[in-house]
C-alpha positions in Angstrom: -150.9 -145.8 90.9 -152.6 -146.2 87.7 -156.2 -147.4 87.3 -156.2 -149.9 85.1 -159.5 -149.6 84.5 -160.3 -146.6 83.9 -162.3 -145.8 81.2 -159.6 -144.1 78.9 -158.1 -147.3 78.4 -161.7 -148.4 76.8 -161.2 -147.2 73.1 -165.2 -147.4 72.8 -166.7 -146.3 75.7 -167.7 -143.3 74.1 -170.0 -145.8 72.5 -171.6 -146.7 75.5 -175.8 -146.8 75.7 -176.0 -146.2 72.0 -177.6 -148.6 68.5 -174.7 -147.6 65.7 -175.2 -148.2 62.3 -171.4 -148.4 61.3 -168.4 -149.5 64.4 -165.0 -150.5 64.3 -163.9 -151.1 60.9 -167.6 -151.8 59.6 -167.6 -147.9 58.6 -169.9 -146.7 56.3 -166.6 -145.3 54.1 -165.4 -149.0 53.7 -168.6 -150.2 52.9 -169.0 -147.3 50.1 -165.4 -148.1 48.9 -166.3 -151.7 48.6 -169.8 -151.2 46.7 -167.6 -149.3 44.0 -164.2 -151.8 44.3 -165.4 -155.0 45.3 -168.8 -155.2 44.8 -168.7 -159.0 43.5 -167.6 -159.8 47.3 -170.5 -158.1 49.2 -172.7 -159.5 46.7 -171.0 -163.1 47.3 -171.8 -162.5 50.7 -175.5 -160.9 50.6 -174.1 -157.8 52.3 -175.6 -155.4 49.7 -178.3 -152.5 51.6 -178.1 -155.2 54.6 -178.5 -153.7 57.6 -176.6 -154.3 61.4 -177.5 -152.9 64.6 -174.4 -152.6 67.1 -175.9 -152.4 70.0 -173.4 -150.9 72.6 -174.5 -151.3 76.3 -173.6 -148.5 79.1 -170.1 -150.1 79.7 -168.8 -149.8 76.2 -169.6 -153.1 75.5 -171.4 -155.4 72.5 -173.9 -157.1 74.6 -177.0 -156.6 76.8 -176.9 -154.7 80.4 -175.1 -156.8 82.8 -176.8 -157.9 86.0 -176.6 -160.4 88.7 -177.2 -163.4 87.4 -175.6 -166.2 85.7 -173.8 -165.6 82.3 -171.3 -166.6 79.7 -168.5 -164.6 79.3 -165.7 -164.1 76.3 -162.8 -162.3 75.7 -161.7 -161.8 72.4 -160.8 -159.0 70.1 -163.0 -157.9 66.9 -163.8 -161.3 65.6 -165.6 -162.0 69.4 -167.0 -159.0 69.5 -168.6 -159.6 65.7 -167.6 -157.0 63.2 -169.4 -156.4 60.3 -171.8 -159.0 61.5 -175.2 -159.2 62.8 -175.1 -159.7 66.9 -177.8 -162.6 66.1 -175.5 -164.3 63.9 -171.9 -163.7 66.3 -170.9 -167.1 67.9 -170.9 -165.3 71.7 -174.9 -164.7 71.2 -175.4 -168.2 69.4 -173.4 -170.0 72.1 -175.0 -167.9 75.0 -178.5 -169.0 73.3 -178.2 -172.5 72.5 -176.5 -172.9 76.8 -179.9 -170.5 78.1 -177.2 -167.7 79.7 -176.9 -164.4 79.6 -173.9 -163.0 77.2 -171.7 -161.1 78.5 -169.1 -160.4 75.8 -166.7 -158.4 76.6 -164.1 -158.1 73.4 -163.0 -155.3 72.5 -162.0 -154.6 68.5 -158.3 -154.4 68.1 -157.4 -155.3 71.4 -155.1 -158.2 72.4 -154.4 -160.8 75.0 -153.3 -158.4 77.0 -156.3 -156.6 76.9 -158.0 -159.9 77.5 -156.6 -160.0 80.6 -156.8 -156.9 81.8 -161.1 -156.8 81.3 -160.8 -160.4 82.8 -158.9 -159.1 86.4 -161.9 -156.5 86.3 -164.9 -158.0 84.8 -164.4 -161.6 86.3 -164.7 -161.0 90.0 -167.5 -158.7 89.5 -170.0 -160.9 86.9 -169.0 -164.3 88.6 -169.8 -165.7 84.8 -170.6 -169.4 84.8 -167.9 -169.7 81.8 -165.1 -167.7 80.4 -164.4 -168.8 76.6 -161.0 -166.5 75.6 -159.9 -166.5 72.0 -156.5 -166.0 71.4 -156.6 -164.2 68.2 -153.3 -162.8 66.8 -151.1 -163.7 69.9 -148.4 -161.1 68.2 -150.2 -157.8 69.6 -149.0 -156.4 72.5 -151.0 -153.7 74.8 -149.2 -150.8 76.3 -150.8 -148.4 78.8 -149.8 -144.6 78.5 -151.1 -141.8 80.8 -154.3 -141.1 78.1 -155.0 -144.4 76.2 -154.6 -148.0 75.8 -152.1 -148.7 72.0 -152.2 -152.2 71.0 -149.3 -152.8 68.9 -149.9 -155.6 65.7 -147.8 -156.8 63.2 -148.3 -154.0 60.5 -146.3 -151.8 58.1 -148.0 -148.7 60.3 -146.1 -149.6 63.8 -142.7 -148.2 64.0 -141.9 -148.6 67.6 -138.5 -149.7 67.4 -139.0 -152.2 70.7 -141.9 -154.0 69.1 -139.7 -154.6 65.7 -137.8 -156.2 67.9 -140.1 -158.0 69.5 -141.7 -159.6 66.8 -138.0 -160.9 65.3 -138.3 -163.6 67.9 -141.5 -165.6 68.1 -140.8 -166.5 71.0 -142.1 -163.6 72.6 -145.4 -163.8 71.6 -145.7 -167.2 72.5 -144.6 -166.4 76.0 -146.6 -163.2 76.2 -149.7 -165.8 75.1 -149.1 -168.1 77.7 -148.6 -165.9 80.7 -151.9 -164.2 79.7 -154.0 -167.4 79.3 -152.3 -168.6 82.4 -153.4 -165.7 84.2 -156.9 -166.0 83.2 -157.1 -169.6 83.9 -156.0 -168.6 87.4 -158.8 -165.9 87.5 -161.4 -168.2 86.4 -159.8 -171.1 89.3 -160.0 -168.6 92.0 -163.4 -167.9 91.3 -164.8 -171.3 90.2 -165.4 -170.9 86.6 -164.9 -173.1 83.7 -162.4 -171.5 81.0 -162.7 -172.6 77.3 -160.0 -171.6 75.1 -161.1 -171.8 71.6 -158.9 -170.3 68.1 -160.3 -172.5 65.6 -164.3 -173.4 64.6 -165.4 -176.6 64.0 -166.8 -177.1 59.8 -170.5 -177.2 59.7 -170.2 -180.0 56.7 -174.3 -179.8 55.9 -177.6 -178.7 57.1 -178.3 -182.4 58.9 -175.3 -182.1 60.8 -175.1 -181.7 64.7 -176.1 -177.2 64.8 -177.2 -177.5 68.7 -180.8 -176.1 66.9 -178.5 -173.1 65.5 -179.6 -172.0 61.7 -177.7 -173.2 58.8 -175.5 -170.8 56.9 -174.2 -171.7 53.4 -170.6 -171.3 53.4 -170.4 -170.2 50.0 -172.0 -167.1 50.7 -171.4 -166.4 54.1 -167.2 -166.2 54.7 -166.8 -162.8 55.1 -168.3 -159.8 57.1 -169.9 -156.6 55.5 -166.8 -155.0 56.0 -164.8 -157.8 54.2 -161.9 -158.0 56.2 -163.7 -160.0 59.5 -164.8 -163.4 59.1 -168.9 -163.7 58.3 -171.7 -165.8 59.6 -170.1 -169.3 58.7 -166.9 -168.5 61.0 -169.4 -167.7 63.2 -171.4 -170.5 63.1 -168.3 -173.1 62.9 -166.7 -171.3 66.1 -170.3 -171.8 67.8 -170.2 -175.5 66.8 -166.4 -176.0 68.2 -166.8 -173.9 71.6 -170.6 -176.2 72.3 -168.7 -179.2 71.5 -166.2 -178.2 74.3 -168.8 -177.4 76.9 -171.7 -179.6 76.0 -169.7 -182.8 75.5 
């Protein structure tokens, strides 16, 4: 039988135990095509000769070592595990901050609810987190398992797989794929006496004097988007923060 875990699935493992300049979609190409095609938007958002650190842990993962005791975990896809922004600013290390646990975040970039769930039937039993906060995402990608790697299929003009065309004709397939997936998980985190946030949406930081949990004010003028301008920036960031502490801390 397959291992669902085995590292083949884990598109970044070969990352693992290393401080990269440039991940994901944050490449150092898209960055250069920007500076010469959209330079107005990284100066809008004060990503000109800024500097991130994506510090990748010795499971493949955007965080710090894991260990024994008590942490916060989240499942996501890119936008958890902070693209193209800096992994002070991300709302996993702000939220894991502001509660005084260890973050253990677990997203993977381009990965979907399935993939949620799959890390979470591994990673769950093993960490015993004190919380799991899942976002959803784009509940239209699907993960499928081959004999060498994990594909997640999305709603773009470059999958031609003629089952997820079809697929994706019905909404209703997503939804249900969504909702067995966060079901599962919720079950997970029951069986081993967690508390599960789900969060999609951030909460707006209106002003400075509003309620930040002691988190830094961003300016949202200047701050929606991250360095590789397609993921959200440090105001997303600091909204989902505000949102997911609401949740837990209210």
């Amino acid at each position: 039988m397959m291992d669902i875990n085995d590292t083949k699935f884990h598109k970044y493992y070969n990352c693992r135990n290393t401080n990269l300049k440039w991940w994901s979609t944050d490449s150092q190409e898209t960055y250069q095509y920007n500076l010469t095609h959209r330079k107005n938007e990284l100066e809008e958002n004060e990503w000109i000769d800024k500097e991130i650190v994506y510090s990748i842990n010795s499971e493949g993962f955007r965080c710090p070592e894991f260990d024994d005791y008590g942490c916060i975990m989240f499942l996501g896809n890119s936008i958890t595990a902070g693209v193209g922004v800096e992994y002070e600013k991300i709302y996993p290390t702000m939220v894991s901050d502001v509660l005084g646990l260890k973050c253990a975040n677990i997203s993977m970039p381009g990965g979907s609810i399935d993939t949620s769930f799959r890390l979470a039937l591994n990673w769950i039993p093993k960490l015993k987190p004190e919380i799991v906060v899942l976002d959803v995402g784009i509940i239209d990608r699907i993960e499928l398992l081959t004999t060498d790697r994990a594909i997640n299929y999305l709603p773009s003009g470059y999958n031609t797989s003629t089952f997820y065309t079809e697929y994706i004709l019905t909404e209703e397939n997503s939804f249900l794929n969504y909702k067995k997936n966060m079901l599962a998980i919720l079950k997970l985190c029951e069986i081993n006496n967690v508390k599960f946030i789900e969060t999609q949406w951030g909460r707006p930081a209106s002003d400075p004097d509003d309620n930040l949990y002691g988190l830094e004010w961003v300016r949202p003028k200047f701050n929606k988007k991250g360095r590789d301008l397609i993921h959200p920036g440090k105001y997303n960031h600091l909204s989902k923060s505000l949102s997911i502490l609401d949740q837990i801390v209210k």
